[in-house]
Structure formats: C-alpha cells, structure tokens
C-alpha positions in Angstrom: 0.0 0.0 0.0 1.2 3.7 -0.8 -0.3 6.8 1.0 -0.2 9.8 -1.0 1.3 10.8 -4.4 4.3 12.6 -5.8 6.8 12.3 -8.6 8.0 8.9 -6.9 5.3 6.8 -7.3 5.8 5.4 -10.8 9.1 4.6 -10.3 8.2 2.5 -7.0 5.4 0.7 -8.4 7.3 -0.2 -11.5 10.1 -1.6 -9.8 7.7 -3.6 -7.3 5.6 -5.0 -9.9 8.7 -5.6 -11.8 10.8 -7.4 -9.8 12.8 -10.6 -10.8 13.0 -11.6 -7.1 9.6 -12.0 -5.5 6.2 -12.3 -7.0 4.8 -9.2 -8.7 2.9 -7.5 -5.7 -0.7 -6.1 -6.1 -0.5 -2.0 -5.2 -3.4 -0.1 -3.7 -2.4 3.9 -3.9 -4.1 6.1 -1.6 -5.2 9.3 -2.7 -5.9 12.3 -0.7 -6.3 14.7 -3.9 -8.0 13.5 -6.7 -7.0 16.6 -8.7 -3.3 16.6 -7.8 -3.4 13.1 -9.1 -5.1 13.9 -12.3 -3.3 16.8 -13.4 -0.1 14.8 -12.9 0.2 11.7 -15.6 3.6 11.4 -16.2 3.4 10.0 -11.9 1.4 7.5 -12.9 2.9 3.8 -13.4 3.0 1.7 -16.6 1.4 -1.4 -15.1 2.3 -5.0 -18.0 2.2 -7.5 -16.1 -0.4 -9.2 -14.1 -0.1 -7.5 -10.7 -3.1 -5.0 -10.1 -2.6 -1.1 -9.1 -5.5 0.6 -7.6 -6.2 3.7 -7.0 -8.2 4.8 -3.9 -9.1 8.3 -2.8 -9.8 9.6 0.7 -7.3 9.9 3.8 -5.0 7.4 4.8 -6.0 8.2 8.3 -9.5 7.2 7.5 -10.3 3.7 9.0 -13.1 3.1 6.3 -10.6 4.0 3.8 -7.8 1.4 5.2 -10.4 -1.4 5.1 -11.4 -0.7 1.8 -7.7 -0.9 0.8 -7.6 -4.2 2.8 -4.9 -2.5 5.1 -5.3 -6.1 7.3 -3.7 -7.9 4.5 -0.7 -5.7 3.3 3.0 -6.6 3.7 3.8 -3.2 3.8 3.0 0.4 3.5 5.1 3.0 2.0 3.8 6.9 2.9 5.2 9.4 0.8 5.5 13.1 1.3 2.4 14.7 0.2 3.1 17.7 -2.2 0.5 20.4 -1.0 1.9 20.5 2.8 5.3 21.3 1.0 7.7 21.2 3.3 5.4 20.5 6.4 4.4 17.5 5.2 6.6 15.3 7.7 3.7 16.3 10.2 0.6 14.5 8.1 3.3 11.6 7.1 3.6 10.9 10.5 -0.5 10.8 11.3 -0.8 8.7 8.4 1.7 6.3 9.7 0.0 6.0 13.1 -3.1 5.7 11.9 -1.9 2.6 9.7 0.2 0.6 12.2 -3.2 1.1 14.8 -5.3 -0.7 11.6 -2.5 -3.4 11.4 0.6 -3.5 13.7 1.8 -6.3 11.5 2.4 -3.9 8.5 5.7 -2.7 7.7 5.9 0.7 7.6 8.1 3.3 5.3 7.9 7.0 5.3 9.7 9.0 3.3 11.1 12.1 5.8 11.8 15.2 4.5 13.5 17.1 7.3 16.1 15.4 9.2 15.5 17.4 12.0 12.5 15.5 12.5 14.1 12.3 12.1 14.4 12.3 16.7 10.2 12.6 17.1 9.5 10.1 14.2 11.8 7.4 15.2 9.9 7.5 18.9 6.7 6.4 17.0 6.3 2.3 16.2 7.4 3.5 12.3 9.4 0.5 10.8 12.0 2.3 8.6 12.1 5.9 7.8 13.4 7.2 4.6 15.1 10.8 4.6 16.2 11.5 0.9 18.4 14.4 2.2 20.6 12.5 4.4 21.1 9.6 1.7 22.2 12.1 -1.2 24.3 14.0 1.2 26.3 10.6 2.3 26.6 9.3 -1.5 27.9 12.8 -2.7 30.6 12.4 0.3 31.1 9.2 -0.9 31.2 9.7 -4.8 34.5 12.3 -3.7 36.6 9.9 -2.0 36.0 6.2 -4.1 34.6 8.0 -7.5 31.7 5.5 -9.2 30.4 4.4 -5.9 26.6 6.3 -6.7 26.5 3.6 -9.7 27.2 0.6 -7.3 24.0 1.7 -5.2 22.1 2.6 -8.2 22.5 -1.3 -9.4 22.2 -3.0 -5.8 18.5 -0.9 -5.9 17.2 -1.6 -8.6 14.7 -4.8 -9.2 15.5 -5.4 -13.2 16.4 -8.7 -14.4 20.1 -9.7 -14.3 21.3 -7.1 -10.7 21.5 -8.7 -7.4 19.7 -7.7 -4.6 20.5 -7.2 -1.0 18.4 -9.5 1.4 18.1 -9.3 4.9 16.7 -13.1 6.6 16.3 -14.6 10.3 19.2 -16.7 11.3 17.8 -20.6 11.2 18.2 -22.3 14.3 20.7 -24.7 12.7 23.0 -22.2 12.6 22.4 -20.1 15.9 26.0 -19.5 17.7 28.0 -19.8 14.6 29.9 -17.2 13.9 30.2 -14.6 10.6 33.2 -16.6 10.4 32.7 -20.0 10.2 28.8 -19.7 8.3 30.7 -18.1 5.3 33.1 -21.0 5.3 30.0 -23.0 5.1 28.6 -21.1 2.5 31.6 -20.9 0.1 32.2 -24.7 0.3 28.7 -25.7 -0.3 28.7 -23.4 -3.5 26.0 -21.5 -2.0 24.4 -19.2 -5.1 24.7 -16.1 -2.8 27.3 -13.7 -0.6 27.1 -13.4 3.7 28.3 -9.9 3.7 27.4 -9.1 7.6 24.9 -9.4 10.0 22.2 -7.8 12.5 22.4 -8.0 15.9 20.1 -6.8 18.6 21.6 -5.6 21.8 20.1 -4.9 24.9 19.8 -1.0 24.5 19.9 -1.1 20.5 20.0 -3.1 17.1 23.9 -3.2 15.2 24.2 -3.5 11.5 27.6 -5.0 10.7 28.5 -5.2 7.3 31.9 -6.9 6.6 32.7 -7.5 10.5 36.8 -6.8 11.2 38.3 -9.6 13.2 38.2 -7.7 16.5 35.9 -5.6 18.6 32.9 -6.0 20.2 30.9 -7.5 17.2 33.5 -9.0 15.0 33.9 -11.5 12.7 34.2 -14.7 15.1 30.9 -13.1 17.6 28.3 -15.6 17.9 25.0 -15.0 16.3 22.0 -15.2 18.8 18.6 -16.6 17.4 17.5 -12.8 17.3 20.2 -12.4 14.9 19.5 -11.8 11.1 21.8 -12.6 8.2 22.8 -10.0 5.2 23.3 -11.4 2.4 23.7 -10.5 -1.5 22.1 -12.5 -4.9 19.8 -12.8 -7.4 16.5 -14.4 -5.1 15.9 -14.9 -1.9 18.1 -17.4 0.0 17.3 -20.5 1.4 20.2 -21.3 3.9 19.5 -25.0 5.3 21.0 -26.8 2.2 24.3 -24.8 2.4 24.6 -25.5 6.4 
C-alpha cells in the first residue's frame, strides 16, 4: 500500500511489480487529492504484467478508507511526502503512519522524511524504517568524492531489473544459531551457495547493530556468535534458502 502521491510513485510501483526476485505485488495507492493526481500523468505507473494497481481516494487516516484498501492484509505500507503540505508534510506523514500501524501493527511501515531534523520525534513512533532523501544524497555525494563511481554501485544494488543482485536481509535458522560470521561463510563458500554473507544484524540490549563486513576484532567482530534474534545480510539474485548450504 502507498499513502499519498508525488513524482516517486511510478518509479516505485514499477520496480515492485517488476521485480525478478519475488512475486509481482498487487498495489493499492491512496489518494488524498484527486486533482493533484489527475493533473499529474507522467506520476502515474506503466502497469504490464499481471499484478493490479489501484487507486483509492480519501485519507489514509480514515479507518473506512484502510479497510477498503484491505490495510489487514498488506505486507507493507510506503507513505510518501504529500506535495500540498510542502515542506510540512513530515507532520501529516507521521498521522498517516500512526493511523496505519493502529489498523494493522503487522504492516511494515516506510515513510519518506523530508527534514532530518524530524528524524528524533518520528523514530519515537512504532514506524518501521524511515526514509530521509536528504541524508542519503548527502552521504553518497561524500562518498562519490573519496571512491569516484560508488553512486553507480548503489544505483545497481536498488534496482529490481532482471540480471542485478539484490540485498536480502533473513532470520538466522536455528541450525546455525552461535555460529559465527566466520565459520557460516566457510559453510557457505564450500557448499557453492548461489549467494554472498556480507554481515549481520544483531540486537543488543539497549539497540540493534548493522555490521556489514565485521573486522576480526571488537565488540561485534567476525568470530561473535550469532544469537537466534540475529539476522543474516546477504547479496544475490533471489531470496536465500540457507538449510541446504549448512
């Protein structure tokens, strides 16, 4: 499901519905402005496959509305940055959010965040992942200047089309609880496993570590022991199944 419209929504139903690595997903768009909608075609997606894309209009912090978009059976709800607040609109982002985790806790919620400065009273709500565009440009321009080309590595690990891996975060199986980083990408290599362990998730007591190519020493290194809580980062071209390569 995706709350509100701007430029971005063709580009993110596209690459849903296109996607080499997961079933094309049926897309319900919620609409607060008909006319905004309307006057802008060029947002709207080029649906060709056999995934459906509705459009519903009302307010995502309607509960009739997130019924009728059958808000108890989606895997996930993106909520975009609504145009006419301009840049207020982290404020109604936010009320949509709540108002869609209350209809279905289960649902995993993205907002897109346009002031960072907000970033502190958002992340206090029960919003999954939140999406600032500023902070992401800024790090990548930092990052094109010291390893040049590195904005066209991202740009291929994000997109869905046929023939570019994909970056897949999974739930450690229990066979391979308290193995380390170490010895499960031994395991991994040897068994030919179609795709890459490049770091883990760990939560902690006070907060949750991403460790992406762990060194050898430290607190959360390469020979740490992964708890059941634990989740596994790996890169390839579908979704891994990890028991055969254990």
């Amino acid at each position: 499901m995706i709350c509100n419209c701007n430029e971005k929504v063709k580009t993110i139903v596209e690459e849903l519905q296109n996607s080499t690595v997961q079933a094309p997903l049926d897309i319900v768009l919620i609409v607060q402005d008909p006319q905004l909608w309307q006057d802008h075609p060029h947002w709207h997606p080029v649906i060709t496959g056999t995934a459906r894309f509705i459009v519903i209009y009302g307010r995502p912090t309607d509960e009739y509305i997130l019924q009728k978009a059958d808000i108890s059976y989606a895997r996930a709800a993106i909520i975009l940055a609504d145009p006419k607040y301009g840049k207020q609109a982290d404020a109604p982002s936010s009320l949509n959010a709540i108002a869609i985790e209350r209809a279905n806790p289960q649902v995993h919620t993205v907002m897109e965040l346009l002031s960072s400065m907000n970033r502190p009273h958002i992340e206090q709500s029960e919003i999954n992942e939140i999406i600032c565009l500023g902070e992401i440009s800024e790090k990548l321009i930092a990052s094109s200047c010291i390893t040049p080309g590195v904005t066209n590595i991202f740009e291929n690990l994000l997109t869905t089309e046929d023939g570019t891996p994909q970056i897949f975060i999974d739930t450690i199986p229990q066979r391979a609880r308290q193995l380390s980083f170490r010895q499960l990408s031994k395991k991994f290599i040897l068994n030919e496993a179609p795709f890459l362990l490049i770091g883990y998730i760990r939560h902690l007591r006070a907060e949750t570590r991403i460790v992406i190519n762990p060194k050898s020493t430290g607190l959360l290194n390469k020979d740490s022991p992964l708890s059941g809580r634990s989740k596994l980062v790996t890169m390839g071209y579908q979704k891994p199944d990890f028991l055969p390569y254990l």
